[in-house]
VOPAGU-2260 file (C-alpha; in pm, 1 decimal, decimal comma):
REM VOPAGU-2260
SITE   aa  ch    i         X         Y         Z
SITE  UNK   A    0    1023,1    1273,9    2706,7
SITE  UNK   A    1     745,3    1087,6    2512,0
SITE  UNK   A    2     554,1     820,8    2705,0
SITE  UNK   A    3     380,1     653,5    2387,6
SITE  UNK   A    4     617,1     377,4    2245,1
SITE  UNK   A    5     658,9     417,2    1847,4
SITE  UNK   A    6     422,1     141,4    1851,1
SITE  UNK   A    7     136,6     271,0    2048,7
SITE  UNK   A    8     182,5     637,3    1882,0
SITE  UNK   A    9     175,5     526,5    1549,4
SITE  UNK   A   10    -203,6     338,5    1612,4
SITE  UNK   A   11    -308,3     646,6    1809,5
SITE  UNK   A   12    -258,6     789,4    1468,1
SITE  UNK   A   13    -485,7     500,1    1275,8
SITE  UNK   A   14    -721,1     534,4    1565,0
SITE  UNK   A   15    -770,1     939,7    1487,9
SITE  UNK   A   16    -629,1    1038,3    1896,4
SITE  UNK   A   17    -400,3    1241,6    1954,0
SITE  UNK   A   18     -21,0    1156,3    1949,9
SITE  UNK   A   19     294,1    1288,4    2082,6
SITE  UNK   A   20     510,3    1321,5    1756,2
SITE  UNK   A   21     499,0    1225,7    1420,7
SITE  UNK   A   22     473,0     833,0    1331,1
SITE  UNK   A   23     709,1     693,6    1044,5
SITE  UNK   A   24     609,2     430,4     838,5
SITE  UNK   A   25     869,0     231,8     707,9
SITE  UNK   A   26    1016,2     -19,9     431,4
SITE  UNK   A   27    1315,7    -129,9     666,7
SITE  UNK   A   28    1461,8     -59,4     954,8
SITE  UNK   A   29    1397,1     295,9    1134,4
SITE  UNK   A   30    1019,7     345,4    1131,0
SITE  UNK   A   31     766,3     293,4    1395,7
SITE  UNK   A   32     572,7      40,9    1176,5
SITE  UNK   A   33     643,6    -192,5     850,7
SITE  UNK   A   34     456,6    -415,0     663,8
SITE  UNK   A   35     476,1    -784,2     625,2
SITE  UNK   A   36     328,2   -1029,8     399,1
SITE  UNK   A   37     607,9    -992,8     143,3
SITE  UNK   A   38     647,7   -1380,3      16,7
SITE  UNK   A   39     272,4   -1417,0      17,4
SITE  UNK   A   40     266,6   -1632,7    -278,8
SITE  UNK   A   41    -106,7   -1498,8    -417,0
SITE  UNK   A   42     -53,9   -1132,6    -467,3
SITE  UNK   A   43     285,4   -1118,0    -658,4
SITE  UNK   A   44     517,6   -1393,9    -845,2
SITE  UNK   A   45     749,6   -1554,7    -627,1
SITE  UNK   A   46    1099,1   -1745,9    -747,9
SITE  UNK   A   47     966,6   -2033,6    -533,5
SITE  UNK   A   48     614,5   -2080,1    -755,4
SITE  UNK   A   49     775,2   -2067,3   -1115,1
SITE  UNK   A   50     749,9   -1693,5   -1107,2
SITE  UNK   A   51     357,3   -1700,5   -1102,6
SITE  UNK   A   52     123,2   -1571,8    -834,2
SITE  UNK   A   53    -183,3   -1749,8    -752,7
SITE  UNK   A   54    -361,4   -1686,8   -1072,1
SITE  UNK   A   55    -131,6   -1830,4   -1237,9
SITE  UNK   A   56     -10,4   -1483,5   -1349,8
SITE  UNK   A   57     344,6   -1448,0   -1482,6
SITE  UNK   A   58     565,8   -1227,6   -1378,1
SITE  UNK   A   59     947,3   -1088,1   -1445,6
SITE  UNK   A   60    1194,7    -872,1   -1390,4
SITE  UNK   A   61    1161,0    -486,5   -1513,2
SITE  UNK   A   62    1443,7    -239,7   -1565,2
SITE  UNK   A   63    1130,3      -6,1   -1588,7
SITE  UNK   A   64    1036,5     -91,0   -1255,7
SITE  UNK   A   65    1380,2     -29,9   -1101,9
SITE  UNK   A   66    1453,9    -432,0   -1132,1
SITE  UNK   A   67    1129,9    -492,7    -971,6
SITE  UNK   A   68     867,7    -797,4   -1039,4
SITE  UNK   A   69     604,2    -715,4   -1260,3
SITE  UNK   A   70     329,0    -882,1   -1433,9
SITE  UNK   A   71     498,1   -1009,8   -1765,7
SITE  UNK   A   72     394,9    -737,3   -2075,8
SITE  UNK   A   73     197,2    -877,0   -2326,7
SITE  UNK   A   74      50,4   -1192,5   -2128,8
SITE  UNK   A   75    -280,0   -1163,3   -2052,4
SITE  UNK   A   76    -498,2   -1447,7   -1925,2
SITE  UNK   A   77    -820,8   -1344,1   -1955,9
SITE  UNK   A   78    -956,2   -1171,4   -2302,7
SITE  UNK   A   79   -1320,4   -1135,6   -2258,7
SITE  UNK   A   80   -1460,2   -1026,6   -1880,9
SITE  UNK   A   81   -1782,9   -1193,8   -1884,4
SITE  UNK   A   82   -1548,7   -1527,9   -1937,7
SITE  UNK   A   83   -1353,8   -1511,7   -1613,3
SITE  UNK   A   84   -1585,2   -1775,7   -1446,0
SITE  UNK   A   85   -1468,4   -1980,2   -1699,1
SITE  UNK   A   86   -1054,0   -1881,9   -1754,4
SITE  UNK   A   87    -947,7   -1741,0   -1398,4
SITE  UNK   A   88    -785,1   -1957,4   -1195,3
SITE  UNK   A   89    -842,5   -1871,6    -841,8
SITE  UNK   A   90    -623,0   -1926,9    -580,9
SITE  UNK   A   91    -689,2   -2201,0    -249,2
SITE  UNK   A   92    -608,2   -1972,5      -9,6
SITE  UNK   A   93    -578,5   -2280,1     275,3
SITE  UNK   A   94    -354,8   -2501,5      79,5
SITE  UNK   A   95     -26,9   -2234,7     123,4
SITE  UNK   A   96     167,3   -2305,1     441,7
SITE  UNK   A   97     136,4   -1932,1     629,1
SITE  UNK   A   98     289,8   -2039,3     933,1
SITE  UNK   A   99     635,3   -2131,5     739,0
SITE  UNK   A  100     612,0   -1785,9     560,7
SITE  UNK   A  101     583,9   -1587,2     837,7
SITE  UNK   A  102     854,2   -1773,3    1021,3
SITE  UNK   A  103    1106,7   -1710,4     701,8
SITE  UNK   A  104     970,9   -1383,4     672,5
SITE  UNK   A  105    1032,8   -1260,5    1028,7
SITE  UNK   A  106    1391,1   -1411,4    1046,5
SITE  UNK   A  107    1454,7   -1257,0     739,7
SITE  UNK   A  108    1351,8    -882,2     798,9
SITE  UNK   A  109    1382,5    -941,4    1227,3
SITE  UNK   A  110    1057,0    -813,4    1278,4
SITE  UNK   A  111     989,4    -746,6    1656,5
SITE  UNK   A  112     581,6    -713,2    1665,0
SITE  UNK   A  113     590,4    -626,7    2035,5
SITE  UNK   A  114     797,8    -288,9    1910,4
SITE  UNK   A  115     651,5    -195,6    1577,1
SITE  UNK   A  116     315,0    -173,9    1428,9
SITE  UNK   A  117     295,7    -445,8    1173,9
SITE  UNK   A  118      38,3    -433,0     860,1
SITE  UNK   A  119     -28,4    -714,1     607,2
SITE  UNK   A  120      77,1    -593,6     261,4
SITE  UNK   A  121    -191,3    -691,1      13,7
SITE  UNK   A  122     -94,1    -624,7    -332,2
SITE  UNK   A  123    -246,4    -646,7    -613,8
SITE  UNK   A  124    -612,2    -500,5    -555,4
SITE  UNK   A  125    -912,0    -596,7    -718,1
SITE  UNK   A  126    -897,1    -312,6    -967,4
SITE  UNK   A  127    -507,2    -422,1   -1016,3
SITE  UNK   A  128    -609,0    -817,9   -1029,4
SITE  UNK   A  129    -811,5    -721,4   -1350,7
SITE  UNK   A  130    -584,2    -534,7   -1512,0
SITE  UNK   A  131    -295,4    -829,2   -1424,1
SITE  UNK   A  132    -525,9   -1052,9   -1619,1
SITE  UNK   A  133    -646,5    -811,4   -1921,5
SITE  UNK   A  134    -428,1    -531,7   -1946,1
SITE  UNK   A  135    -443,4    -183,6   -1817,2
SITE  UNK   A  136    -643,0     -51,7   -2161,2
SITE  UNK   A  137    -911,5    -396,6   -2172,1
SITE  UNK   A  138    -929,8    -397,4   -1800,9
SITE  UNK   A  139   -1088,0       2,2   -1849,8
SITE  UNK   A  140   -1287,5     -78,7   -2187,2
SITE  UNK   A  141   -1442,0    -402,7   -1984,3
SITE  UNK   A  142   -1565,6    -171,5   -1689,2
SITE  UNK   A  143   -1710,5      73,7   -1985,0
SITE  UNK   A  144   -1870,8    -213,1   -2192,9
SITE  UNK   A  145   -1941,2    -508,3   -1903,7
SITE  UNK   A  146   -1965,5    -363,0   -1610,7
SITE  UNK   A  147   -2179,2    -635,1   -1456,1
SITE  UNK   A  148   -1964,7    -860,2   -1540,3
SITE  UNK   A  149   -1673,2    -672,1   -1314,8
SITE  UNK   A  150   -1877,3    -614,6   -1073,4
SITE  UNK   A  151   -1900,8    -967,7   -1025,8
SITE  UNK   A  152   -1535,4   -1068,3   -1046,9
SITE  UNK   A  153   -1406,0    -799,2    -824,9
SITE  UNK   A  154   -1666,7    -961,4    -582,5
SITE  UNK   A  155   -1526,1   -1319,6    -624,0
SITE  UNK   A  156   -1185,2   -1155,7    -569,1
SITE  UNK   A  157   -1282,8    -983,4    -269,7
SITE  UNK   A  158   -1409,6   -1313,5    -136,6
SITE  UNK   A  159   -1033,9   -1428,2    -152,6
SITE  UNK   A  160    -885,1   -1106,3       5,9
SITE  UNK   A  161   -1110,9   -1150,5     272,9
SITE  UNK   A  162    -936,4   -1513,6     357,2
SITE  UNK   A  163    -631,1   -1293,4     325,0
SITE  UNK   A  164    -706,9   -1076,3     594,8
SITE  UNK   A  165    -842,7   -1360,0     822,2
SITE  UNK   A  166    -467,5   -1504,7     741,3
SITE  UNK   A  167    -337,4   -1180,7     860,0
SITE  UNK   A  168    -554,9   -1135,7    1180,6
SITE  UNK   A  169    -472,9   -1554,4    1287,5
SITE  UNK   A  170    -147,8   -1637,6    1162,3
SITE  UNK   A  171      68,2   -1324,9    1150,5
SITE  UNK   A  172    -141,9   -1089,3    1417,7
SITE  UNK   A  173    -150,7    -745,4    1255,3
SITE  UNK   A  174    -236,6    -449,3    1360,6
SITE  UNK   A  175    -367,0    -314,0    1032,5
SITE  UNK   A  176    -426,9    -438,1     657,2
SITE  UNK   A  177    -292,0    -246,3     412,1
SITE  UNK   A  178    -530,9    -329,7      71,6
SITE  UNK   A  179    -311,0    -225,4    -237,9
SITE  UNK   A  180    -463,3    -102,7    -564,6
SITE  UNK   A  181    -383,1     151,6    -784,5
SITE  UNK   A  182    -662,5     323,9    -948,6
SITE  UNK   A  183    -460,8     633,8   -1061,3
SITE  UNK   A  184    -156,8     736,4   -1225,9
SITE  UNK   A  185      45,4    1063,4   -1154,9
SITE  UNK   A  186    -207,7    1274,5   -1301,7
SITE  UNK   A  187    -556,6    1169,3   -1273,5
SITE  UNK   A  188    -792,0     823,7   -1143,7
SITE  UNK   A  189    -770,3     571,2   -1471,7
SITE  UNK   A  190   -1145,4     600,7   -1445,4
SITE  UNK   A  191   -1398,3     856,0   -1338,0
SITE  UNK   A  192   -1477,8     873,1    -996,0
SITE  UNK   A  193   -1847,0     786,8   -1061,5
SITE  UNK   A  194   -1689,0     400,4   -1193,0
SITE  UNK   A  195   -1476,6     396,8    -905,1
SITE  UNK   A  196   -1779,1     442,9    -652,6
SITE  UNK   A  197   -2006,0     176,1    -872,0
SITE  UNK   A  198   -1767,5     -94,1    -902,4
SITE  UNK   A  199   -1513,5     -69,1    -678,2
SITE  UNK   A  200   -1619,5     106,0    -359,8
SITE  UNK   A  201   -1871,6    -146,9    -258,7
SITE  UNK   A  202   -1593,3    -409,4    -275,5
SITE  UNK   A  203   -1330,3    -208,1     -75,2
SITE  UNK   A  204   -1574,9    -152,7     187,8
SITE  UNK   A  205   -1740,1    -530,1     206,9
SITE  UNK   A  206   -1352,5    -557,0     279,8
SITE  UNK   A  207   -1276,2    -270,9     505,7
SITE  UNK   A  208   -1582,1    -397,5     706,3
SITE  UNK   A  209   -1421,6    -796,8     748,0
SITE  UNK   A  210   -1085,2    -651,6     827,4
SITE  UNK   A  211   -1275,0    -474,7    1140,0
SITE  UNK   A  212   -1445,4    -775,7    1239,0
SITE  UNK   A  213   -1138,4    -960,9    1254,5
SITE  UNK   A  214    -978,6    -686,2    1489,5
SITE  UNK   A  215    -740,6    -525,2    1255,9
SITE  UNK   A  216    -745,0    -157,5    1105,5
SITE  UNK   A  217    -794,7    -123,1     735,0
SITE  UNK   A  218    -545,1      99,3     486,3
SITE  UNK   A  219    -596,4     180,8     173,7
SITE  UNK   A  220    -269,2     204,8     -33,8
SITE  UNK   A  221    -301,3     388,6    -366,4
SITE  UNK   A  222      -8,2     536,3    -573,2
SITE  UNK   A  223     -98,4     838,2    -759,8
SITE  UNK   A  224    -346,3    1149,4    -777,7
SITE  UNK   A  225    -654,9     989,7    -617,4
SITE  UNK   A  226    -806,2    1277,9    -379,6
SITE  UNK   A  227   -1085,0    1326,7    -540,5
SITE  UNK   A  228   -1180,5     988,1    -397,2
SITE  UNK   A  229   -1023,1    1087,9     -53,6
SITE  UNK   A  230   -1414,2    1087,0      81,7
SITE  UNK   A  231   -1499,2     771,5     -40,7
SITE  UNK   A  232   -1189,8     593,0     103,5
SITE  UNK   A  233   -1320,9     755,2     458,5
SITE  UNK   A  234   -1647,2     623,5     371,8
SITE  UNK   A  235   -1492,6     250,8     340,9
SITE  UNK   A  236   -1354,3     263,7     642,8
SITE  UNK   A  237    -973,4     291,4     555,9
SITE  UNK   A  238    -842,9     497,4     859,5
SITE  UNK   A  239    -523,3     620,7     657,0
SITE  UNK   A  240    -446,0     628,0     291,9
SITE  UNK   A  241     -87,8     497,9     221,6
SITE  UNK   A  242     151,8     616,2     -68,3
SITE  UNK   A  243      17,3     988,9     -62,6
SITE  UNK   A  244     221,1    1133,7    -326,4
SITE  UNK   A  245     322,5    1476,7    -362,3
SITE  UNK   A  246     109,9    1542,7    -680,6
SITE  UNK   A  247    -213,1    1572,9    -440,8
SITE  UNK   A  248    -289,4    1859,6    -230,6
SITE  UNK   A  249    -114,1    1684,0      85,9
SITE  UNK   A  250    -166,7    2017,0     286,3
SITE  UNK   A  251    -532,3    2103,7     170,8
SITE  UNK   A  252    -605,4    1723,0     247,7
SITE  UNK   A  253    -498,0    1736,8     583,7
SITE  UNK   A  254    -655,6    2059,1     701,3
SITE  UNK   A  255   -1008,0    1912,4     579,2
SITE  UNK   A  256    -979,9    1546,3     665,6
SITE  UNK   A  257    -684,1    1472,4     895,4
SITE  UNK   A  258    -883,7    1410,7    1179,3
SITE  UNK   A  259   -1090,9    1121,6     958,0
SITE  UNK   A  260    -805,7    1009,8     806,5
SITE  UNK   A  261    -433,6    1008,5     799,8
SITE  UNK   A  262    -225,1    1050,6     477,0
SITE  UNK   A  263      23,7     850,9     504,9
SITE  UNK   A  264     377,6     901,2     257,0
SITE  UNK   A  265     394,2    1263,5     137,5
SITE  UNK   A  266     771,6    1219,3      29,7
SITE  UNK   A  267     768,3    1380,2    -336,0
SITE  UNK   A  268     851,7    1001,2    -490,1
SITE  UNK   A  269     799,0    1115,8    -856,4
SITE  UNK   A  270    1017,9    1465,1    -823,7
SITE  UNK   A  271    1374,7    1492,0    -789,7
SITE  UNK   A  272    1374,1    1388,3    -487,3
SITE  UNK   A  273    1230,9    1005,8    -581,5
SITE  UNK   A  274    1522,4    1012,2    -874,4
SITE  UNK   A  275    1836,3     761,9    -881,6
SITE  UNK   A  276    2049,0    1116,0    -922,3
SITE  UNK   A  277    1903,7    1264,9    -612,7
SITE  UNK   A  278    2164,3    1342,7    -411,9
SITE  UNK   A  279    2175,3    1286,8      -6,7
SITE  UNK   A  280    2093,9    1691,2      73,4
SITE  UNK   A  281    1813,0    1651,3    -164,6
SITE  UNK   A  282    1633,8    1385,7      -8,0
SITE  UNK   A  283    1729,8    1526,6     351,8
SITE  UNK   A  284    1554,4    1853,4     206,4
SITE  UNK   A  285    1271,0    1678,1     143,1
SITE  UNK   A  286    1222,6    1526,8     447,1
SITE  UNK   A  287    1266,5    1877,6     603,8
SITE  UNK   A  288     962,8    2056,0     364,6
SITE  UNK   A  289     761,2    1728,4     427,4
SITE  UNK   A  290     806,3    1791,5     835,9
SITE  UNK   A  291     769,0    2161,4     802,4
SITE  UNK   A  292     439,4    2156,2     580,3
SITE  UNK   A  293     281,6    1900,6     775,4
SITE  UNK   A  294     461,5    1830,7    1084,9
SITE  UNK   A  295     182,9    2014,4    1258,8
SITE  UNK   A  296    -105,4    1882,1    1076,1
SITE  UNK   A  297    -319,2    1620,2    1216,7
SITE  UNK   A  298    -371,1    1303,3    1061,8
SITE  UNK   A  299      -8,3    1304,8     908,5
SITE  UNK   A  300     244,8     989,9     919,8
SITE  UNK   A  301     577,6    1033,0     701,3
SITE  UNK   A  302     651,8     728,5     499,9
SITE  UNK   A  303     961,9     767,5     237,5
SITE  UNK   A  304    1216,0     518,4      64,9
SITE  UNK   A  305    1399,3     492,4    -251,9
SITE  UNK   A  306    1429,3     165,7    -454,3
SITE  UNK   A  307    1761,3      37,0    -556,0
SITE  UNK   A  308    1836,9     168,1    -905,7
SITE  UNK   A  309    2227,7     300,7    -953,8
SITE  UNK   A  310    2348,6      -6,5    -677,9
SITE  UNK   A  311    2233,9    -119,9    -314,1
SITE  UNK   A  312    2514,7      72,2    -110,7
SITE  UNK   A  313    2407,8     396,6    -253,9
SITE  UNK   A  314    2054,9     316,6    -191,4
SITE  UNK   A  315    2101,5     222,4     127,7
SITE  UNK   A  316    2317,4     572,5     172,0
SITE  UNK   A  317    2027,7     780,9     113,1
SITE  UNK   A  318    1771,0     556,2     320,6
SITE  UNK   A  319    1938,1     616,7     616,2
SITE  UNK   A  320    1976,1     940,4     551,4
SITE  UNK   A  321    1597,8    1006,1     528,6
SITE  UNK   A  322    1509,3     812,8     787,7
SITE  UNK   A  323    1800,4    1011,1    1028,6
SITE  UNK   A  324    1645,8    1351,5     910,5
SITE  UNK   A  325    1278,9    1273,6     974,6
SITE  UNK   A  326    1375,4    1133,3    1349,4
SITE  UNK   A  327    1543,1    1465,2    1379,5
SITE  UNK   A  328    1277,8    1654,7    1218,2
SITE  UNK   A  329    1016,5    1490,8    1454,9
SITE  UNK   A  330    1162,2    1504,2    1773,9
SITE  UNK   A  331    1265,5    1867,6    1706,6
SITE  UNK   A  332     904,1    1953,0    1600,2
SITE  UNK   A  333     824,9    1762,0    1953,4
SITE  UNK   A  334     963,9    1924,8    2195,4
């Protein structure tokens, strides 16, 4: 029988020891940690602010985005970088009432801190706060043409994640941060990794470094095929990267850096397996490749969910059906 709680394994895991199974992130209920930090107000739209996050963003509901909030297409706030002294509205972190969020937040979800690892979700990263205000395309040409200019601003927006985290370390007591921002899509990094390490390194680790002053462990969440910056993230400071996806070399990753950092995800979210017509065996197959690949690899924590798409029962279905084959797969692969 294990003698680590779900808890306690799953930060052995952050803190590169050794565990006694497999740790399982979570969305919901079932996992040995979850995030929280959903109705912070600055990092996404929210029904209760007129649909706009702190920067007075706009956002609305996507079909594209499986009914998801996303930043409004076609709005963009800011149309010349070296300008965003003068037309971004930054948020006062101190003026939102944490305490009541957290409160409505935890009798929401039921979130039991003593039981589960906990880690602040921080959406909306500084590469991802520059593209919220310009536009995926101007957001790139601005890092080619001003890249002083971005340097500066993802500073300045650092500045405010960092009150974030101090939020997240006072008022809700995390064990980790999980910084959100997704620099690549499916394929490839939506810059070179050269940009990524002259603009936006510096910032992540400025971060990484305040998040471990204030006692918490820092994540690094980015969607998409990003290992060629795997190194860097280590170099930051982010003890796991979150939302591994299947188009990386999860295996090849693990083997070389599991014991620096753990990949946390791995569920092939863009395959079959991530579609509305997956079917229950299909998902419960992928749990079973995902625990039989890398079950035995250090460094790995299995994180999986679907989004609601074809109705919330069905949804809901296949959740628990993931989450009941990679208990079984663990403790199996345990004993």
């Amino acid at each position: 029988m294990p003698s680590l709680s779900p808890k306690e394994n799953y930060l052995r895991a952050l803190r590169h020891e050794d565990t006694e199974y497999v740790p399982i992130m979570a969305f919901g209920p079932g996992g040995d940690a979850s995030w929280v930090g959903v109705l912070n107000p600055i990092e996404k739209g929210q029904q209760a602010y007129g649909m706009k996050d702190g920067y007075g963003v706009p956002y609305s509901l996507s079909p594209a985005a499986a009914g998801g909030m996303i930043p409004t297409p076609g709005v963009f706030l800011l149309k010349d970088v070296t300008r965003w002294k003068k037309d971004v509205t930054f948020p006062s972190v101190k003026d939102i009432d944490w305490q009541k969020l957290k409160d409505t937040e935890y009798a929401m979800f039921g979130f039991d801190p003593d039981k589960i690892a906990t880690g602040f979700l921080a959406g909306t990263g500084i590469w991802e706060r520059l593209a919220s205000l310009m536009g995926f395309e101007e957001a790139m040409i601005a890092m080619m043409e001003e890249p002083e200019a971005c340097y500066d601003f993802f500073s300045a927006v650092t500045d405010i994640r960092i009150q974030e985290a101090e939020i997240a370390a006072t008022v809700y007591h995390t064990d980790s941060y999980v910084n959100f921002d997704d620099i690549a899509t499916e394929r490839q990094l939506f810059m070179s990794p050269e940009t990524y390490r002259k603009l936006i390194k510096p910032h992540h680790k400025r971060l990484n470094d305040a998040i471990k002053n204030l006692g918490m462990i820092p994540v690094q969440h980015t969607c998409g095929h990003a290992e060629l910056c795997i190194e860097d993230y280590i170099e930051t400071g982010a003890a796991a990267w979150n939302a591994v996806q299947a188009s990386n070399d999860v295996a090849g990753l693990l083997d070389k850096y599991g014991s620096q950092i753990c990949l946390e995800g791995c569920y092939d979210s863009t395959g079959k397996p991530g579609r509305p017509d997956a079917t229950v065996e299909e998902v419960v197959g992928e749990v079973e490749r995902c625990f039989r690949e890398y079950g035995k690899r250090k460094g790995f924590i299995f994180m999986g969910a679907l989004v609601a798409r074809e109705g919330e029962d069905e949804t809901s279905k296949k959740n628990a059906a993931m989450m009941e084959a990679a208990h079984r797969c663990r403790n199996a692969l345990a004993k």
